[in-house]
C-alpha positions, 0 to 999 in steps of 0.5 A, spaced: 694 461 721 695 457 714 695 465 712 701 465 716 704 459 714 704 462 707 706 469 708 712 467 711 714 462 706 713 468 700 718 470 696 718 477 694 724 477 691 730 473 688 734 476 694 730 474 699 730 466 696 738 467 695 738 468 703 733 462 704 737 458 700 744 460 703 741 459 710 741 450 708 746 447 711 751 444 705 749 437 707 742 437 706 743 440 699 750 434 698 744 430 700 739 432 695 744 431 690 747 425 691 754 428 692 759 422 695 763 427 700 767 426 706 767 432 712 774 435 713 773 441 718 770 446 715 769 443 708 765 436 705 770 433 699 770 429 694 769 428 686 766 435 683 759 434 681 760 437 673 763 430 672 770 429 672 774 425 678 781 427 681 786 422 683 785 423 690 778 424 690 778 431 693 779 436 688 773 439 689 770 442 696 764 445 699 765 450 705 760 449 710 762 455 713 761 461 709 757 457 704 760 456 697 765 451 693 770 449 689 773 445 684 781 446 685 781 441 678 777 445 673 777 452 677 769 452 677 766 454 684 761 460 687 754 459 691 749 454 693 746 455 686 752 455 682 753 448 685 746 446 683 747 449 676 753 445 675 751 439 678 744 438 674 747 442 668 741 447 668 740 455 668 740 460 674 732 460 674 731 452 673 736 451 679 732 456 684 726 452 682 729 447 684 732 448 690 725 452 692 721 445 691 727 441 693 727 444 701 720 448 700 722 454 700 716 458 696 715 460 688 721 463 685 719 470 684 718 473 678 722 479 677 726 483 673 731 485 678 735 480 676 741 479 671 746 474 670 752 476 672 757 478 666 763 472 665 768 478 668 764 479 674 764 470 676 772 470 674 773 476 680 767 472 684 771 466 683 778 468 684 775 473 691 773 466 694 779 462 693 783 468 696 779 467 701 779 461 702 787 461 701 788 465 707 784 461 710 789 455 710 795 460 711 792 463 718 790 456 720 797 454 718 801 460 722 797 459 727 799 452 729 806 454 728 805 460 732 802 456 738 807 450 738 
């Protein structure tokens, strides 16, 4: 039985950790980090975690629905491992092992499938989500008119 137990938690690759990871609900990872946010909606808002604060307190905002976040002050945003990265300021790996000890999730394969992605492809990355979550916003707003 513990074979068992030890084969479901084995990563064979960074994907299949990334998937794992993508699967913790977004409180528990706000948790972990000691983030102070409040639920609105879809989304946990507060201060972003690279240090700096906002007037309102609510620059920066994690989507618990489609899992990823956004700081509308300094423009940074991306993944749970991203988040991770920016808010203990550590390296793509050091952020999975983290997570992987964290919410035991198994060790962190040892691939070479992975590669950092290039400064262009996070700039498209990031802009993919904030369209996104803009028409999000945009949909709710019409659909409220639409039904008034």
């Amino acid at each position: 039985m513990s074979n068992n137990i030890k084969a479901q938690q084995s990563n064979k690759t960074i994907d299949e950790l990334k998937s794992k990871i993508n699967a913790i609900p977004a409180e528990q990872i706000a948790g972990k980090l000691k983030l102070n946010l409040t639920k609105t909606g879809y989304s946990l808002q507060g201060n972003c975690p690279s240090g700096h604060t906002s007037t309102n307190g609510r620059c920066f905002s994690i989507n618990t629905k489609n899992n990823y976040w956004h700081c509308f002050n300094c423009n940074a945003g991306g993944d749970y491992i991203e988040l991770i990265k920016a808010a203990k300021k550590i390296d793509f790996i050091p952020a999975l092992e983290w997570l992987a000890t964290e919410f035991n999730l198994g060790p962190v394969p040892k691939s070479k499938e992975y590669r950092q992605p290039s400064p262009e492809e996070i700039i498209q990355r990031e802009r993919d989500r904030a369209y996104s979550e803009l028409y999000e916003e945009v949909y709710t707003y019409l659909h409220e008119k639409l039904f008034e």
